[in-house]
C-alpha positions as CSV (number, residue, x, y, z in Angstrom):
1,X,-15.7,37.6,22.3
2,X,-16.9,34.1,22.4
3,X,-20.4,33.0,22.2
4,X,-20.5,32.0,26.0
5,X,-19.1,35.5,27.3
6,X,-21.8,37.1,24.8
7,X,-24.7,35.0,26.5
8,X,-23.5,35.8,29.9
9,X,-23.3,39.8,28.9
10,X,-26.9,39.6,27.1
11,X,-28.6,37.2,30.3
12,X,-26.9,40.7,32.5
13,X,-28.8,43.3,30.5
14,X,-32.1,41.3,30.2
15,X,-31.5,41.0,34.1
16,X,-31.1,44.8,34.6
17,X,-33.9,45.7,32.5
18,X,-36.3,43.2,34.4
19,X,-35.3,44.4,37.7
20,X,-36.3,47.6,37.1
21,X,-39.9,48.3,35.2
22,X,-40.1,51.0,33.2
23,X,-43.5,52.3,31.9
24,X,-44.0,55.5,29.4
25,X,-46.2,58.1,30.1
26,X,-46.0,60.3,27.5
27,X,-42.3,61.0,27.0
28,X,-40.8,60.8,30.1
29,X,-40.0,56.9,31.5
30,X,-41.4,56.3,35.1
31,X,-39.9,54.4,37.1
32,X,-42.4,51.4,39.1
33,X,-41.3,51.2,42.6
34,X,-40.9,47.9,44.8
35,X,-42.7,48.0,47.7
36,X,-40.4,45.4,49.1
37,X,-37.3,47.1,47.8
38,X,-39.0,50.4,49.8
39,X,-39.3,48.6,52.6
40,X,-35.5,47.8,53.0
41,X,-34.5,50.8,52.3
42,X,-36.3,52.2,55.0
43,X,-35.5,49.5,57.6
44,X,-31.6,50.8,57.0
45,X,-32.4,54.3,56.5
46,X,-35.2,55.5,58.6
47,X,-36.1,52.7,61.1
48,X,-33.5,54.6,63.4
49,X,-35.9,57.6,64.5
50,X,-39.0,56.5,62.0
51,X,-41.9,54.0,62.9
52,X,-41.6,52.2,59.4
53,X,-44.0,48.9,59.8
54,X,-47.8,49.1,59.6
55,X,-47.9,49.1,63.8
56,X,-45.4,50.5,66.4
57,X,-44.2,54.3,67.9
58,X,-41.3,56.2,66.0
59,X,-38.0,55.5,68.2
60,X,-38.1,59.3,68.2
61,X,-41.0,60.9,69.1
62,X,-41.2,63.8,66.9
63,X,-40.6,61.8,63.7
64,X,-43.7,60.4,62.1
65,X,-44.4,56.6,61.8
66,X,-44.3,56.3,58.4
67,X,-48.1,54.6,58.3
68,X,-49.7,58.0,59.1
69,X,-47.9,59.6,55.7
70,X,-49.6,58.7,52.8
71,X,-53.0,59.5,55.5
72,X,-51.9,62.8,55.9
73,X,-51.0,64.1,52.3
74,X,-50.1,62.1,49.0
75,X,-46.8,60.7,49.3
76,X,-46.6,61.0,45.4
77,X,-45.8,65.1,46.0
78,X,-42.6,64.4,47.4
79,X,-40.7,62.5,44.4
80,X,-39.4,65.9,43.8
81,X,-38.1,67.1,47.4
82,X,-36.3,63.0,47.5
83,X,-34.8,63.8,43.9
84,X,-33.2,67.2,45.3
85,X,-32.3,66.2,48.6
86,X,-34.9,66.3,51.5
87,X,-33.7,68.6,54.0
88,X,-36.3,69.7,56.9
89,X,-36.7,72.1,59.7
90,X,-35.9,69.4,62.2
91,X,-32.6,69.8,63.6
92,X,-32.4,66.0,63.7
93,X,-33.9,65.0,60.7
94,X,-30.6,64.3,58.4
95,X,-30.2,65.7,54.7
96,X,-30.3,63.1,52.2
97,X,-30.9,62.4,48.2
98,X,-31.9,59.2,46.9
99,X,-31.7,58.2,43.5
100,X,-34.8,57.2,41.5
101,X,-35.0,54.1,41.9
102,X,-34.7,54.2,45.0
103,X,-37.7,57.4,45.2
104,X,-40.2,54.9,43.5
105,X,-39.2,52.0,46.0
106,X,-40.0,54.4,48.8
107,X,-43.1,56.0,47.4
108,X,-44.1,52.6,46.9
109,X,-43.4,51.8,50.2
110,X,-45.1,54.7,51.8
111,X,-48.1,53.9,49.9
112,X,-48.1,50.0,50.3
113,X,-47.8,50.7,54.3
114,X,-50.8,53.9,55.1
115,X,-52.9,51.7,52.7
116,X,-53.0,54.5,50.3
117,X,-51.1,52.8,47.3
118,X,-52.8,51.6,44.2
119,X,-55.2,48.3,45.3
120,X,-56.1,49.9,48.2
């Protein structure tokens, strides 16, 4: 390979790794979630039935505006139920699984927007 192709390969994994932070706690990696990577996700994913901004109803009544979930019970419990596919009583409510990056983005996310997320 030449040098040039070799820079361009090297500037693509420096890119990767800073695009998605990666702390240790003990030894297991954890993945740091983007807020603002969260909050696109959601605006393609859950906007449909879901209130997803700070203010607003739910298009669908029975769903709960995403504001009022870190409130209700630590949105940090359900890393596990995104990982295996969340699949609920509601009828409506679609299965889905996400893969981790994409769990921290919406944990950050659901904590950034009920005010509940770290620098509260």
């Amino acid at each position: 390979m030449t040098g040039r192709l070799w820079m361009v390969l090297g500037a693509l994994v420096l890119a990767g790794c800073a695009g998605e932070a990666v702390r240790q706690n003990g030894t297991e990696p954890v993945v740091m979630g983007s807020a603002d990577r969260g909050a696109i996700l959601v605006r393609q994913k859950c906007a449909g039935c879901h209130a997803v901004e700070r203010s607003g109803d739910s298009p669908m009544h029975a769903a709960p505006p995403f504001r009022d979930m870190g409130v209700l019970y630590p949105v940090r419990d359900l890393q596990e139920a995104f990982a295996e596919g969340l699949v609920t009583a509601h009828p409506a409510m679609p299965a889905f699984e996400l893969q981790p990056t994409e769990i921290a983005d919406l944990i950050a996310y659901l904590e950034s927007v009920s005010g509940t997320g770290p620098g509260r």
